[in-house]
C-alpha positions in Angstrom: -3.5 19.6 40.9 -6.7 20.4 42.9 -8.8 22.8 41.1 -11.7 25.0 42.3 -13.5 26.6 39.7 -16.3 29.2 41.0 -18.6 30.2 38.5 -22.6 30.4 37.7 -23.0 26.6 37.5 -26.3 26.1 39.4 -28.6 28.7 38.2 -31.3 27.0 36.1 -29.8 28.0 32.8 -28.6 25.4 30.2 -26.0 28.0 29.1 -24.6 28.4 32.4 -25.0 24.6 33.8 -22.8 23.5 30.8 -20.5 26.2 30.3 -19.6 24.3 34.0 -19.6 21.3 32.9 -17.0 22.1 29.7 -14.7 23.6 32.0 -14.6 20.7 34.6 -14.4 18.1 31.8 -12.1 20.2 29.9 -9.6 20.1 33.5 -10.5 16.9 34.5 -8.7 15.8 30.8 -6.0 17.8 31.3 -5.2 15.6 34.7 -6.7 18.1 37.4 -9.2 17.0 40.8 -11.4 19.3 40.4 -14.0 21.1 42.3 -17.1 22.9 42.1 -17.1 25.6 45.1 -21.0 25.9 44.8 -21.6 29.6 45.6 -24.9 30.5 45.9 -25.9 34.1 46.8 -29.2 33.6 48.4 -30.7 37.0 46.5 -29.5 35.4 43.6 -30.9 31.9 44.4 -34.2 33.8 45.5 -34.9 35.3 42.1 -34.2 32.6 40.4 -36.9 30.4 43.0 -39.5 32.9 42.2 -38.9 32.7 38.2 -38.5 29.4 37.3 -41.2 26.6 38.0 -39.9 23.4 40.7 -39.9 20.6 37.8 -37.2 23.2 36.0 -35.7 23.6 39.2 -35.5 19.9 39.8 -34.1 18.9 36.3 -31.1 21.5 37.0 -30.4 20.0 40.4 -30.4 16.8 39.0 -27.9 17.4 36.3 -25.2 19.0 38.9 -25.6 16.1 41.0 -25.0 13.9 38.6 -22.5 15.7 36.5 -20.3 18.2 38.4 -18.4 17.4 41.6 -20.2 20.3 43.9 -18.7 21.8 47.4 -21.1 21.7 50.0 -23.1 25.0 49.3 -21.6 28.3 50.3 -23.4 31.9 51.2 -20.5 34.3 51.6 -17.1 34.8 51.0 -16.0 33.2 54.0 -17.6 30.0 53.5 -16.2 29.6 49.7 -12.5 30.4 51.7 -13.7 27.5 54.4 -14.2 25.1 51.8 -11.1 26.0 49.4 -8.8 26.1 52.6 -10.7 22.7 53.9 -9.8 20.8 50.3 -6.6 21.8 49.7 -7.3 23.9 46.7 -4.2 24.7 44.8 -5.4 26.6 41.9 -8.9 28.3 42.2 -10.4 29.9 38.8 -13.1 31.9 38.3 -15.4 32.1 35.1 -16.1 30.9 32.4 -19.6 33.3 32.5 -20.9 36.8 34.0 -18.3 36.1 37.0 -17.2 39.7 36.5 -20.4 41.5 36.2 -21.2 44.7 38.6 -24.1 46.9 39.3 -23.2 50.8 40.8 -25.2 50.2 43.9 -26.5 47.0 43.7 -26.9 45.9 47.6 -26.5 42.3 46.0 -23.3 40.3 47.2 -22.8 38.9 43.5 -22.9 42.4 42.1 -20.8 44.4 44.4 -17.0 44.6 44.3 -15.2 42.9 45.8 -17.1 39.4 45.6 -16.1 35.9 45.8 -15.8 35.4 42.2 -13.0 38.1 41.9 -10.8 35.8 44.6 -9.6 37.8 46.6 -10.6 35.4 49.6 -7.7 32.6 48.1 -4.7 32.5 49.9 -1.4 33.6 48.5 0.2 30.2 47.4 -2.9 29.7 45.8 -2.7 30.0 41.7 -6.0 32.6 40.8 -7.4 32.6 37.3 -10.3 34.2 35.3 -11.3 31.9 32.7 -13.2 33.1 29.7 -14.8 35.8 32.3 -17.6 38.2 31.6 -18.8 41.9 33.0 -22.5 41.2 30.8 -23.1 45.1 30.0 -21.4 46.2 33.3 -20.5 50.2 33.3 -17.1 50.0 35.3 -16.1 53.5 33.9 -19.5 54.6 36.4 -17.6 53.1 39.4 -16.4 55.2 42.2 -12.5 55.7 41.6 -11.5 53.9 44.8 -13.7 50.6 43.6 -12.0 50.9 40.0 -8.2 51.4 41.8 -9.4 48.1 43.8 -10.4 46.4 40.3 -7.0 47.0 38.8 -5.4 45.5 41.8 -7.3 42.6 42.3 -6.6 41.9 38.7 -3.1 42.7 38.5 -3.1 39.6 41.7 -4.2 37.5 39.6 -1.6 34.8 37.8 -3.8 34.6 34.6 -6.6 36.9 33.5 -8.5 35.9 30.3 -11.9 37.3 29.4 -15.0 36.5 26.5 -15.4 39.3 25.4 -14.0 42.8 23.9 -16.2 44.6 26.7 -15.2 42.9 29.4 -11.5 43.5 28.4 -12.9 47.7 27.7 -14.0 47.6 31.6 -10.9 46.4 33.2 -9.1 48.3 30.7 -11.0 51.4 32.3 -9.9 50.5 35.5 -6.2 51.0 34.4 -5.7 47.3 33.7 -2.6 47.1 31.1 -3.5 45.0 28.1 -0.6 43.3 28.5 -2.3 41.4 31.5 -5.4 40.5 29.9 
């Protein structure tokens, strides 16, 4: 099956570059093409630019070129849809990291509902997962109640919703998630 897995996998943090490169091994194993839709919000990319110096920069680069079979790079929603319509992604998952984390207000594209990593860009034949997927100290329960009705929905889309941590499964829980689904 062709695979996309969106997640944090470029940022230049060990944790994050091989929690991505687990889960592609971990697929790749398991018989699955898989691919790296390589979303990069450019406020997100910004920050990180301005906090990490170019040699750490360049080591991170180097290892996802080397080790994880990247998209071309994507900005928005539309572009990660592009791509995953342009491939023939049959199964798209999202996590295993932060995938899940909001900020009330945030004006950030990665911290706003809905994003690309809660997938609701795929298309319906397409399988959707969350993998391992964390909120990070998210508040969903300080939401507006239309963006927490949204939340439940977009989950309850989903074929298989699995999450790290006790929190996360407290937020989408808050949301009016059964447990049942998680």
């Amino acid at each position: 099956m062709k695979v996309g897995l969106i997640t944090h996998h470029w940022p230049a943090n060990f944790g994050a570059n091989l929690q991505a490169f687990s889960t592609v091994r971990t697929l790749q194993r398991m018989g699955h093409d898989v691919l790296v839709l390589n979303y990069r919000p450019f406020q997100m990319e910004q920050r990180y630019d301005s906090i990490v110096s170019a040699g750490q920069l360049s080591q991170h680069e180097a290892f996802l070129a080397q080790y994880l079979p990247e998209s071309r790079q994507c900005r928005t929603e539309r572009e990660v849809f592009e791509v995953a319509t342009k491939e023939g992604i049959e199964s798209v998952i999202s996590g295993s990291d932060a995938v899940l984390r909001l900020v009330h207000g945030s004006s950030r594209e990665d911290l706003s509902f809905p994003n690309p990593f809660w997938l609701s860009w795929a298309d319906r034949g397409v399988k959707t997962s969350f993998l391992a997927a964390s909120c990070m100290g998210s508040q969903y329960f300080q939401l507006p109640r239309d963006v927490r009705s949204k939340i439940k929905a977009s989950v309850l889309s989903l074929d298989v919703c699995s999450v790290r941590d006790k929190w996360t499964e407290w937020m989408l829980r808050s949301c009016g998630v059964p447990r049942s689904k998680i």
